[in-house]
C-alpha positions in Angstrom: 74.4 -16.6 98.9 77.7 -14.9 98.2 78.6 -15.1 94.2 82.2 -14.7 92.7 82.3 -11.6 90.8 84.2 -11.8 87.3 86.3 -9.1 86.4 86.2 -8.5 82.7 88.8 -7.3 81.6 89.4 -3.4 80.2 90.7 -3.3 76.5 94.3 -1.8 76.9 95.4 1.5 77.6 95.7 3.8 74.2 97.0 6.9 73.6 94.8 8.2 71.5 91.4 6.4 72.1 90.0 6.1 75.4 86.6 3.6 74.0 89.2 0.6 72.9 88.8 1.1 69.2 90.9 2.6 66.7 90.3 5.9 65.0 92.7 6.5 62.2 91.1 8.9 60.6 90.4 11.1 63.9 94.0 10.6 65.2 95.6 11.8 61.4 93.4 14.6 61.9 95.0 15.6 65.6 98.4 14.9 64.9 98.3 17.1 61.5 96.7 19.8 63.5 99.0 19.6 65.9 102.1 19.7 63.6 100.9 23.0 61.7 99.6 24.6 64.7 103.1 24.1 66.4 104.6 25.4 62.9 102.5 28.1 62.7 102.8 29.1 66.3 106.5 29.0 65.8 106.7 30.7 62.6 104.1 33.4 63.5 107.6 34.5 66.1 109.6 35.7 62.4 108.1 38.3 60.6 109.6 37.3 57.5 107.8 33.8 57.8 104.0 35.5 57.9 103.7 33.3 54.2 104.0 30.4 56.5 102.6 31.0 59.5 99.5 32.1 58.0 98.9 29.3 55.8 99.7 26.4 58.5 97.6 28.3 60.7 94.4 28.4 58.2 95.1 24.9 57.4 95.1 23.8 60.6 92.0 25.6 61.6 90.3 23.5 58.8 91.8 20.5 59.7 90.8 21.0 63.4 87.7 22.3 62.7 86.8 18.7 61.0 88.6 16.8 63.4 86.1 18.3 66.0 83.2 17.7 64.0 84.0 14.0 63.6 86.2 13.1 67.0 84.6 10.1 69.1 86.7 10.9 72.6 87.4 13.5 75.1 91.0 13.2 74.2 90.7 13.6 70.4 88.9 16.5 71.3 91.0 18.0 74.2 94.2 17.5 71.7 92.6 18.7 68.7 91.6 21.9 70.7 94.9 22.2 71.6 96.2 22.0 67.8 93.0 24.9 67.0 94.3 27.1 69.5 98.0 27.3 68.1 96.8 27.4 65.0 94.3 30.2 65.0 97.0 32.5 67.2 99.8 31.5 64.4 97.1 32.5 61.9 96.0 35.9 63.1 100.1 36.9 63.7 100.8 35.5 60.3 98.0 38.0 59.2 99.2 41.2 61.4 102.6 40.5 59.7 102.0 40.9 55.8 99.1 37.9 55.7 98.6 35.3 52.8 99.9 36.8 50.2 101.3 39.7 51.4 103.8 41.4 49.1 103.1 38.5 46.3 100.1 39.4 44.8 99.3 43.3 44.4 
C-alpha cells in the first residue's frame, strides 16, 4: 500500500545559523572578530599604526578564541576562523613593527 509522504517543512534559511535557532551571543562574537581582524589586518599594512594593529589583533584572537570554544555550527566556526586568521597575522606585524607599547612605555 502506497502512503503519501509529508514533507515537513525546513526552518528558513539563516545566515549565520545553519540548526534554525538563534545564537546571539556566537554571532556577536564572529562579527566582532571579524571587524578587528579586518582592522588589524589593514592596519598591520602602516607601520605607524603597529599600536593598533597589535591590539585589534590580540583582541580578536581572544574574542575568536571563545567564539570557537562556544560556536554551535560549521559556519560560526568557518567565519570565526576566518576572523582568527586576520587577526593573529595583524597581531604578529603589529608586533614586528614596534608592538604593544612600543615607544610608550620604556
Amino acid at each position: 500500500m502506497a502512503q503519501a509522504m509529508r514533507r515537513v517543512p525546513s526552518p528558513s534559511p539563516s545566515l549565520f545559523a545553519t540548526d534554525g535557532k538563534s545564537h546571539p551571543l556566537q554571532d556577536t562574537l564572529m562579527g566582532v572578530t571579524l571587524v578587528l581582524g579586518a582592522l588589524a589586518l589593514v592596519t598591520a599594512m602602516f607601520h605607524n599604526l603597529h599600536l593598533l594593529s597589535s591590539w585589534a589583533g590580540l583582541v580578536g584572537i581572544v574574542t575568536g578564541g571563545y567564539g570557537q570554544f562556544i560556536s554551535e555550527t560549521t559556519r560560526e566556526r568557518f567565519l570565526l576562523i576566518l576572523g582568527l586568521g586576520a587577526s593573529a597575522l595583524g597581531f604578529f606585524l603589529g608586533m614586528a613593527h614596534g608592538g604593544l607599547f612600543g615607544g610608550v612605555l620604556g
